[in-house]
N, CA, C and O atoms as CSV, one atom per row, in Angstrom:
chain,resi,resn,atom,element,x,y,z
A,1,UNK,N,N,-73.378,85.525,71.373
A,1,UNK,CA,C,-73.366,86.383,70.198
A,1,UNK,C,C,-74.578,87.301,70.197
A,1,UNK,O,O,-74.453,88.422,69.706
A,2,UNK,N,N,-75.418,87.021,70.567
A,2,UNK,CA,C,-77.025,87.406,70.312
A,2,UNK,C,C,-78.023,87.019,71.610
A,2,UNK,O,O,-77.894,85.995,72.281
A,3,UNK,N,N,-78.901,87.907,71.791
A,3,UNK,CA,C,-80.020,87.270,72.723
A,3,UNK,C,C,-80.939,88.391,72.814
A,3,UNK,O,O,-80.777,89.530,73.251
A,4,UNK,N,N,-82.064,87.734,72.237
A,4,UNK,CA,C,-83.560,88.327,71.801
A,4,UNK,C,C,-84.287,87.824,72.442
A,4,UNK,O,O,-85.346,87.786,71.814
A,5,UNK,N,N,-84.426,87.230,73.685
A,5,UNK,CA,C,-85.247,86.857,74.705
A,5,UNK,C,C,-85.855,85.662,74.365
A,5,UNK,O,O,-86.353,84.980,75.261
A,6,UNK,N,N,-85.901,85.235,73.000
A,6,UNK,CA,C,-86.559,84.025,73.056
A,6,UNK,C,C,-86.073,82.679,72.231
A,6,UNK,O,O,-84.963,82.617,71.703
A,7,UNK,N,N,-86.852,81.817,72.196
A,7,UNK,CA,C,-85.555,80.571,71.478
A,7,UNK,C,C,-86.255,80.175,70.230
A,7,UNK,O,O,-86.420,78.961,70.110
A,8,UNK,N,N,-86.835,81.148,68.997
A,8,UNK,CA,C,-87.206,81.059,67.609
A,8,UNK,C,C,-85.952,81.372,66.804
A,8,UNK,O,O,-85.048,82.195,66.953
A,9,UNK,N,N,-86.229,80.365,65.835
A,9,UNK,CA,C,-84.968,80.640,65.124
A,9,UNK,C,C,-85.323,81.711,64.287
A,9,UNK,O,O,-86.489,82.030,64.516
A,10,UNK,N,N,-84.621,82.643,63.101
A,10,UNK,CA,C,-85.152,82.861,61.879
A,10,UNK,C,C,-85.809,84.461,62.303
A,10,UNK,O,O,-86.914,84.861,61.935
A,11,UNK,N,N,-84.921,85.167,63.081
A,11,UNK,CA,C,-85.719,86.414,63.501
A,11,UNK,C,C,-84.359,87.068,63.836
A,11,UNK,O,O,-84.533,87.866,64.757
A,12,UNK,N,N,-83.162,87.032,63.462
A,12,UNK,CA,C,-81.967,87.709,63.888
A,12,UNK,C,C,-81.158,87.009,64.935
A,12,UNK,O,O,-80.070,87.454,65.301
A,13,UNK,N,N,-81.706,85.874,65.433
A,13,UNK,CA,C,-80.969,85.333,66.697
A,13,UNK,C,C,-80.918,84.073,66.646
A,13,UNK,O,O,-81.967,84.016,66.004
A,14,UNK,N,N,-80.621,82.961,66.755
A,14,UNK,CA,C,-80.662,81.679,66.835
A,14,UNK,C,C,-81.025,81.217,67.586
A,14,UNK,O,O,-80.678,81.740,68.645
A,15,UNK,N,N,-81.799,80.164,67.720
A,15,UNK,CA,C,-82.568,79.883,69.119
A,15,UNK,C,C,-81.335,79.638,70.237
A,15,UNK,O,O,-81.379,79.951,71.427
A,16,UNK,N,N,-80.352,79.065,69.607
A,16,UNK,CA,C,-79.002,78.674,70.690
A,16,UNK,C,C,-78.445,80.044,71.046
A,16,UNK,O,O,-77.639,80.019,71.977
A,17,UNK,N,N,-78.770,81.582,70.353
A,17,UNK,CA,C,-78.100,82.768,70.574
A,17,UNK,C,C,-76.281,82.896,70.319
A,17,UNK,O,O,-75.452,83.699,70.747
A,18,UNK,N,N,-76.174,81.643,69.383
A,18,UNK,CA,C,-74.915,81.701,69.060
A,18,UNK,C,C,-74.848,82.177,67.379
A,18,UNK,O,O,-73.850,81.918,66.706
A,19,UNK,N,N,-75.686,82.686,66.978
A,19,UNK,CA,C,-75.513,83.450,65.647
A,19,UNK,C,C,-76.431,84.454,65.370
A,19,UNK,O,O,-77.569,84.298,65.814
A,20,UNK,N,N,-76.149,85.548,64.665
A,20,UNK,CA,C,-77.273,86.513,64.524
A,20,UNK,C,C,-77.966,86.630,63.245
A,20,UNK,O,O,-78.623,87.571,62.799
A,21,UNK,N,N,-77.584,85.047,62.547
A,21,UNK,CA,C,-78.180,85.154,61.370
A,21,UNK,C,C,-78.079,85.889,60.030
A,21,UNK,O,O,-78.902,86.490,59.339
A,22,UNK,N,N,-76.636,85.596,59.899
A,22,UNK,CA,C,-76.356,86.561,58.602
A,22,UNK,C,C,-75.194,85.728,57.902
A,22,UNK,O,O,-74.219,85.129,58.356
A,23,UNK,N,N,-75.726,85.946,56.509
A,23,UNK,CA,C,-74.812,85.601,55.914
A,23,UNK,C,C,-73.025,85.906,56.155
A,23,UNK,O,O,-72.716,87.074,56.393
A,24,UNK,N,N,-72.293,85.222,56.111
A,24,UNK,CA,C,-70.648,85.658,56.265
A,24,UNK,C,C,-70.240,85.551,57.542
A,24,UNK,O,O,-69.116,85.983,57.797
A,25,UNK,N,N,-70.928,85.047,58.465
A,25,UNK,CA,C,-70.810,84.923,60.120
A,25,UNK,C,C,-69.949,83.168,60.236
A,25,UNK,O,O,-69.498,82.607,61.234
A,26,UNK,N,N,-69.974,82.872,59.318
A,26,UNK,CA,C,-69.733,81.272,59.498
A,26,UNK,C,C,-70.484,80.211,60.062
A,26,UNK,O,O,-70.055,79.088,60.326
A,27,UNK,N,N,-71.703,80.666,60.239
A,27,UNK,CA,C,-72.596,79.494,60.674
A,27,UNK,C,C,-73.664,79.509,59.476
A,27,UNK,O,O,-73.939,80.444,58.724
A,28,UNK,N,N,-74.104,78.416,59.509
A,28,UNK,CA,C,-75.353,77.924,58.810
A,28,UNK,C,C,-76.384,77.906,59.505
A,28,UNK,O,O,-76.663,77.232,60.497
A,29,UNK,N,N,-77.229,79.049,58.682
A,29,UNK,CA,C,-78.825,78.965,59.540
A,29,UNK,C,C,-79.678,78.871,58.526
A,29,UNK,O,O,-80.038,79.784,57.783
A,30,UNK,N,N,-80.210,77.005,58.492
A,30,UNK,CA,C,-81.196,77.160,57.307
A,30,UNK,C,C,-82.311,77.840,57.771
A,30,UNK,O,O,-82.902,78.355,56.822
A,31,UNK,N,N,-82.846,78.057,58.846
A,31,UNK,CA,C,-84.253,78.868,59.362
A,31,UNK,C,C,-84.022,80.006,58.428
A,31,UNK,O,O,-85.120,80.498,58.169
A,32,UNK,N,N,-82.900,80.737,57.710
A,32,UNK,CA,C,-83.313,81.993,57.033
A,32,UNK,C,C,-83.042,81.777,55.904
A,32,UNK,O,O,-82.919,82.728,55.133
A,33,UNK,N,N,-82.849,80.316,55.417
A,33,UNK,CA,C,-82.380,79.985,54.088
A,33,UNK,C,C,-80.725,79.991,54.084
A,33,UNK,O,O,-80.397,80.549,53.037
A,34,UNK,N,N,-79.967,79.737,54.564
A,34,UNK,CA,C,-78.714,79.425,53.981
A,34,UNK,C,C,-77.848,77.754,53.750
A,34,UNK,O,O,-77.616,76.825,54.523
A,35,UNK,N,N,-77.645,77.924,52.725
A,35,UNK,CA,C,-76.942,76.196,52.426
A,35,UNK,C,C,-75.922,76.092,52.660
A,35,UNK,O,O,-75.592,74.915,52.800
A,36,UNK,N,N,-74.915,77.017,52.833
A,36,UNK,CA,C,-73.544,77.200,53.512
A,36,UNK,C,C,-73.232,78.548,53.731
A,36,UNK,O,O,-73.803,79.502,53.202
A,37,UNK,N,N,-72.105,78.603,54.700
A,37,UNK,CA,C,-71.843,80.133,55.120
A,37,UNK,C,C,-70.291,79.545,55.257
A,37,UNK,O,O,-69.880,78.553,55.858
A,38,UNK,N,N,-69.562,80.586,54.429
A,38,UNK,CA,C,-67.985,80.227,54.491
A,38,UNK,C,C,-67.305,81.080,55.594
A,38,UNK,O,O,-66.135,81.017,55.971
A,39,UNK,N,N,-68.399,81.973,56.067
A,39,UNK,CA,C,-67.266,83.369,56.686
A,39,UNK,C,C,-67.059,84.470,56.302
A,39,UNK,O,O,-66.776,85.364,57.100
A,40,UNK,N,N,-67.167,84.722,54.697
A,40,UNK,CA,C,-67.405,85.513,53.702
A,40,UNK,C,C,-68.411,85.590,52.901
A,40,UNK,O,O,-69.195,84.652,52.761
A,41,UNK,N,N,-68.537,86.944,52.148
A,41,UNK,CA,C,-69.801,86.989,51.077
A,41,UNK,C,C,-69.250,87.311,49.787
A,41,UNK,O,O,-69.838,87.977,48.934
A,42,UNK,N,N,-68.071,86.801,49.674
A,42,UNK,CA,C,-67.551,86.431,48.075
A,42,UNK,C,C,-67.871,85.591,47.074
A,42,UNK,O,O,-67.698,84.433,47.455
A,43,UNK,N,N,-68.174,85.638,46.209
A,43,UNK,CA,C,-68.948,84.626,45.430
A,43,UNK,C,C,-67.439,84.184,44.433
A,43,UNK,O,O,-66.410,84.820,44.201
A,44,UNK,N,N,-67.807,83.095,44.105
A,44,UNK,CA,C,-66.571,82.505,43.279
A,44,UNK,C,C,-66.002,81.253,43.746
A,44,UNK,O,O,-65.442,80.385,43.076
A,45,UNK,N,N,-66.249,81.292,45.110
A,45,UNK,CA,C,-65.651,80.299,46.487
A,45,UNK,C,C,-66.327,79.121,47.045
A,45,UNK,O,O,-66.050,78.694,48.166
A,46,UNK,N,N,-67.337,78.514,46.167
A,46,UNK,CA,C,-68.489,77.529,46.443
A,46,UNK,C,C,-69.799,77.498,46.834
A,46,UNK,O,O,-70.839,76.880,46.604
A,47,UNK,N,N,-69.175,78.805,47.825
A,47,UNK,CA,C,-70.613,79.626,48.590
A,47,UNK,C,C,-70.997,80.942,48.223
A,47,UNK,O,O,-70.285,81.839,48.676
A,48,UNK,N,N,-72.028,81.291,47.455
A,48,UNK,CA,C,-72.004,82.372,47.536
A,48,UNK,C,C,-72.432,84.021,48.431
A,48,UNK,O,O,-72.584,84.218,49.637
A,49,UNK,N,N,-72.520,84.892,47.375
A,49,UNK,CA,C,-72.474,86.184,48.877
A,49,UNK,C,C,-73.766,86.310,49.728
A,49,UNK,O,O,-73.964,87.176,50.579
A,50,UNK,N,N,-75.102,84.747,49.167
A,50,UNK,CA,C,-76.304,85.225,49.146
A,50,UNK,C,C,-76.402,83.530,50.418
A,50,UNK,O,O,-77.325,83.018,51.052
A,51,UNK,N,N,-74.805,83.174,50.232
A,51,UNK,CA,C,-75.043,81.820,51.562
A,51,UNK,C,C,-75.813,80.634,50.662
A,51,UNK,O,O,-76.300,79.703,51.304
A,52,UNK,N,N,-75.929,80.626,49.352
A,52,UNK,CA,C,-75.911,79.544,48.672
A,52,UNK,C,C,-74.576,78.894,48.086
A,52,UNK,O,O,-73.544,79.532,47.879
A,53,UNK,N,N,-74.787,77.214,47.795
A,53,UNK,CA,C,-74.225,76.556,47.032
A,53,UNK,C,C,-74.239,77.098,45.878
A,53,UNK,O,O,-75.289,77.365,45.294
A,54,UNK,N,N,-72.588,77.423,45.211
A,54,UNK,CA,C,-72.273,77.574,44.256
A,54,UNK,C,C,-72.260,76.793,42.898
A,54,UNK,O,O,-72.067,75.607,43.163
A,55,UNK,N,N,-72.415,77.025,41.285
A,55,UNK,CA,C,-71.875,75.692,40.170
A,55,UNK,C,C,-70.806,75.932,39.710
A,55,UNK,O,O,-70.253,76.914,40.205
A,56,UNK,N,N,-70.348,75.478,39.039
A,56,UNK,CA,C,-68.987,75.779,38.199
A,56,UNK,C,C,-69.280,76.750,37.215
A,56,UNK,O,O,-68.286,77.159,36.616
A,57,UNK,N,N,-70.724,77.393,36.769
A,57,UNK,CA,C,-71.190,78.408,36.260
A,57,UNK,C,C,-71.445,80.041,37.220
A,57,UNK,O,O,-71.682,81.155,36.751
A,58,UNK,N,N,-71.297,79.657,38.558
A,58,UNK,CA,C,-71.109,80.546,39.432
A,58,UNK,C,C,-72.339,81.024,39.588
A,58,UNK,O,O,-72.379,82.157,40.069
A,59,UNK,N,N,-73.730,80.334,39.240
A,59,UNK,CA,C,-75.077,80.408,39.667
A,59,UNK,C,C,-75.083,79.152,41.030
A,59,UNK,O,O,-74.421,78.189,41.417
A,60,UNK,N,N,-76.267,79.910,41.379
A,60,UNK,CA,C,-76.968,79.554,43.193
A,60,UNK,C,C,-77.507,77.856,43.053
A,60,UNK,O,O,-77.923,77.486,44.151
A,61,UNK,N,N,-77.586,76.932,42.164
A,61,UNK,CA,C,-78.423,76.157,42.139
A,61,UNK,C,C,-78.060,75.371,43.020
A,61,UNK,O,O,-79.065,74.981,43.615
A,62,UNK,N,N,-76.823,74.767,43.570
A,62,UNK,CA,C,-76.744,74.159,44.852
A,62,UNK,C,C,-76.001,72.861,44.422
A,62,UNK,O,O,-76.371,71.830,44.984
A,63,UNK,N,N,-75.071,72.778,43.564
A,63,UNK,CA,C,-74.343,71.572,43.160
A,63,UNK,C,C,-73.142,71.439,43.889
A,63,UNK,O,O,-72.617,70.326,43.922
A,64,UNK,N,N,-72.412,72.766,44.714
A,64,UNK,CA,C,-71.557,72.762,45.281
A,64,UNK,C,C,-70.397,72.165,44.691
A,64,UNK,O,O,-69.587,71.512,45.349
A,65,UNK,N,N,-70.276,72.438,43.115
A,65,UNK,CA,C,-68.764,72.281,42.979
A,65,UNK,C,C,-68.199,74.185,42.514
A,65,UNK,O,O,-68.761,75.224,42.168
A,66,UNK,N,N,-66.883,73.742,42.776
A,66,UNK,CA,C,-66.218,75.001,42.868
A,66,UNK,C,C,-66.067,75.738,41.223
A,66,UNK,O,O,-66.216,75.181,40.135
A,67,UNK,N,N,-65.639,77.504,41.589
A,67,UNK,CA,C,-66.340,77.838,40.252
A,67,UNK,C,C,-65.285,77.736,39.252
A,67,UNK,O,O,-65.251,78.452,38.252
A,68,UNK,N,N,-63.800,76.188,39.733
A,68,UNK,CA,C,-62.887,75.704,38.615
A,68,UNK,C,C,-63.935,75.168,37.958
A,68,UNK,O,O,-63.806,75.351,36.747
A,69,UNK,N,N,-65.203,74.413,38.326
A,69,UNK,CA,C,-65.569,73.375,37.517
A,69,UNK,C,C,-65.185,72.124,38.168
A,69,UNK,O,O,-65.174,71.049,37.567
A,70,UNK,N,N,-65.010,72.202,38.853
A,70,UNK,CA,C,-64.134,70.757,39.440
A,70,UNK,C,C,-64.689,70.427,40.678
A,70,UNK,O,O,-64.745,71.384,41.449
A,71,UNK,N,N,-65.054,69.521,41.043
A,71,UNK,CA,C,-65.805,68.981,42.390
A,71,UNK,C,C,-64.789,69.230,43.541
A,71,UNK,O,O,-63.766,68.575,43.344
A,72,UNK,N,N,-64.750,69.927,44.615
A,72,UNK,CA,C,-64.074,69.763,45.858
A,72,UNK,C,C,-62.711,68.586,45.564
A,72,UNK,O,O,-61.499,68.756,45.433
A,73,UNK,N,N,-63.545,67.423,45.543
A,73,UNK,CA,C,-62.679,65.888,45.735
A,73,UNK,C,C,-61.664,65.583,44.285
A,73,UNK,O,O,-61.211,64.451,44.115
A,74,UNK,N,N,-61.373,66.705,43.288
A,74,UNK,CA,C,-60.761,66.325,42.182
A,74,UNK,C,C,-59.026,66.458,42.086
A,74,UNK,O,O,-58.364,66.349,41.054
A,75,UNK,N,N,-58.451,66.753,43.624
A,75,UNK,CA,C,-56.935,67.001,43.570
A,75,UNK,C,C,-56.697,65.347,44.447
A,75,UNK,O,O,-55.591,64.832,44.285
A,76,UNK,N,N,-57.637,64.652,45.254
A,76,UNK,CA,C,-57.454,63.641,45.827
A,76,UNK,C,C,-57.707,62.596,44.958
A,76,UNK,O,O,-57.275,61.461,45.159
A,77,UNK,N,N,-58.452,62.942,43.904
A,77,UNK,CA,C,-58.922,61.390,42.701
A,77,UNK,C,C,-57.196,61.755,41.592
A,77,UNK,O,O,-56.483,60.806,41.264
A,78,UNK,N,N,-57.007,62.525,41.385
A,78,UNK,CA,C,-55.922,62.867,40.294
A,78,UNK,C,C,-54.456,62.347,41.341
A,78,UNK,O,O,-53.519,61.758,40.802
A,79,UNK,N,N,-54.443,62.674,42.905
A,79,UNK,CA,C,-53.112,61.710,43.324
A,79,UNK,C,C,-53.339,60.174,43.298
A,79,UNK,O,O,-52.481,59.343,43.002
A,80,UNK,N,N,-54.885,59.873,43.726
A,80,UNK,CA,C,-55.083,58.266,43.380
A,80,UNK,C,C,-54.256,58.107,42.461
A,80,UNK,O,O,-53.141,57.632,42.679
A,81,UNK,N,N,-54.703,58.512,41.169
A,81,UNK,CA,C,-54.230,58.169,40.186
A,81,UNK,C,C,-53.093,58.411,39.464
A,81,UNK,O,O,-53.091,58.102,38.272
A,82,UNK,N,N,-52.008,58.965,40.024
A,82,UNK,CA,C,-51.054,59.703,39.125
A,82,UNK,C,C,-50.263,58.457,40.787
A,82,UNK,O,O,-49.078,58.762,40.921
A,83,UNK,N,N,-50.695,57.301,41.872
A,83,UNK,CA,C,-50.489,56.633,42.715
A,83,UNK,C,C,-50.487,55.482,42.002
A,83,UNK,O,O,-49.697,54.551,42.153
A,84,UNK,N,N,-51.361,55.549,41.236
A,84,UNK,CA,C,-51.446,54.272,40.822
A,84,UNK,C,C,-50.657,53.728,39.671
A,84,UNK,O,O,-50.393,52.550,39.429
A,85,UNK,N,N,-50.362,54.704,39.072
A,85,UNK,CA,C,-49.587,54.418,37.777
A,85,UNK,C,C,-48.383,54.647,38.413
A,85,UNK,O,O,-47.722,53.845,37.753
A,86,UNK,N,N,-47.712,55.049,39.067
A,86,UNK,CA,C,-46.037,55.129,40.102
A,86,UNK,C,C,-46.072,53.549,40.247
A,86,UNK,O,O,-45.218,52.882,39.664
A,87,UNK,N,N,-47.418,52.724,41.305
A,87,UNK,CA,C,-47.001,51.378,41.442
A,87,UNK,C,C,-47.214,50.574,39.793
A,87,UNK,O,O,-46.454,49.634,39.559
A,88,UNK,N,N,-47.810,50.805,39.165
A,88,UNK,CA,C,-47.970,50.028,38.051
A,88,UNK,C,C,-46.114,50.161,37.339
A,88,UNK,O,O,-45.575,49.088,37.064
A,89,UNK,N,N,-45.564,51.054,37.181
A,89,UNK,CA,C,-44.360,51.626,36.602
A,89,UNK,C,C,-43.368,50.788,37.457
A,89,UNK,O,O,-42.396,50.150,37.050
A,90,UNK,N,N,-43.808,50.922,38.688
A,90,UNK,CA,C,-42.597,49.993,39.201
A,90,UNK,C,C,-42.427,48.771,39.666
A,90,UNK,O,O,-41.481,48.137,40.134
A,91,UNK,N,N,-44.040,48.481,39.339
A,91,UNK,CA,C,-44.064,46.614,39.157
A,91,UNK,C,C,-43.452,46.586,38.227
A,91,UNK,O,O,-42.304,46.156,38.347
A,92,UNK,N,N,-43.863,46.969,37.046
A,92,UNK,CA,C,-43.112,46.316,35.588
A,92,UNK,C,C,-41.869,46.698,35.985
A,92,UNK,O,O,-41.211,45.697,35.702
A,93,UNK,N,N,-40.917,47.693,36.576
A,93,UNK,CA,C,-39.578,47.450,36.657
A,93,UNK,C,C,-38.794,46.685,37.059
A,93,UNK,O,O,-37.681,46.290,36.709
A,94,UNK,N,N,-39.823,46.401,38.250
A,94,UNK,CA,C,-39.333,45.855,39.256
A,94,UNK,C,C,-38.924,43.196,38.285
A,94,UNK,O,O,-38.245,42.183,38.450
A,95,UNK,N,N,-39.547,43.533,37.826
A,95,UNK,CA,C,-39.674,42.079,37.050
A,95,UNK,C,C,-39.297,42.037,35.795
A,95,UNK,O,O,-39.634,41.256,34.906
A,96,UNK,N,N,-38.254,43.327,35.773
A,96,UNK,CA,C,-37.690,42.904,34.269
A,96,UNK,C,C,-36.335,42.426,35.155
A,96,UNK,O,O,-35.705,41.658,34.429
A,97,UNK,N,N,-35.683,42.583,36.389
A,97,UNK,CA,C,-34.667,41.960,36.808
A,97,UNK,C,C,-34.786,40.608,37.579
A,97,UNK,O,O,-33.772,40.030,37.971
């Protein structure tokens, strides 16, 4: 991707020369400060356009939940549970015969 002759990170090049250090590239380079890089510099999307962790207030502070308000992991806790009450529903059916 890059090669600046030398192997410092945090100067446009990555010491590996596989990123040039910019936000929206899809890599993470904390040497220039970034906490995630999605690929994009859209803000709204967890990450924002500045390569920080997003809040559900859509400020930088770094909580990394999305700007529903809702943690990443909240469509996998809601099938747990909408799982668990299917088997609870059909134990009790299952022992009224």
């Amino acid at each position: 991707v890059c090669d600046d002759g030398n192997t410092a990170d945090g100067d446009g090049c990555s010491a590996d020369c596989l990123s040039d250090e910019t936000c929206g590239n899809g890599v993470v380079d904390t040497a220039v400060g970034e906490a995630c890089d999605d690929g994009n510099t859209v803000d709204g999307d967890g990450c924002s356009s500045q390569c920080l962790q997003e809040t559900a207030s859509g400020d930088d502070s770094g909580c990394g939940c999305h700007a529903s308000g809702r943690g990443a992991g909240w469509p996998l806790g809601l099938m747990l549970l909408l799982g668990l009450v299917g088997f609870i529903l059909r134990l009790g059916a299952a022992r009224r015969f």
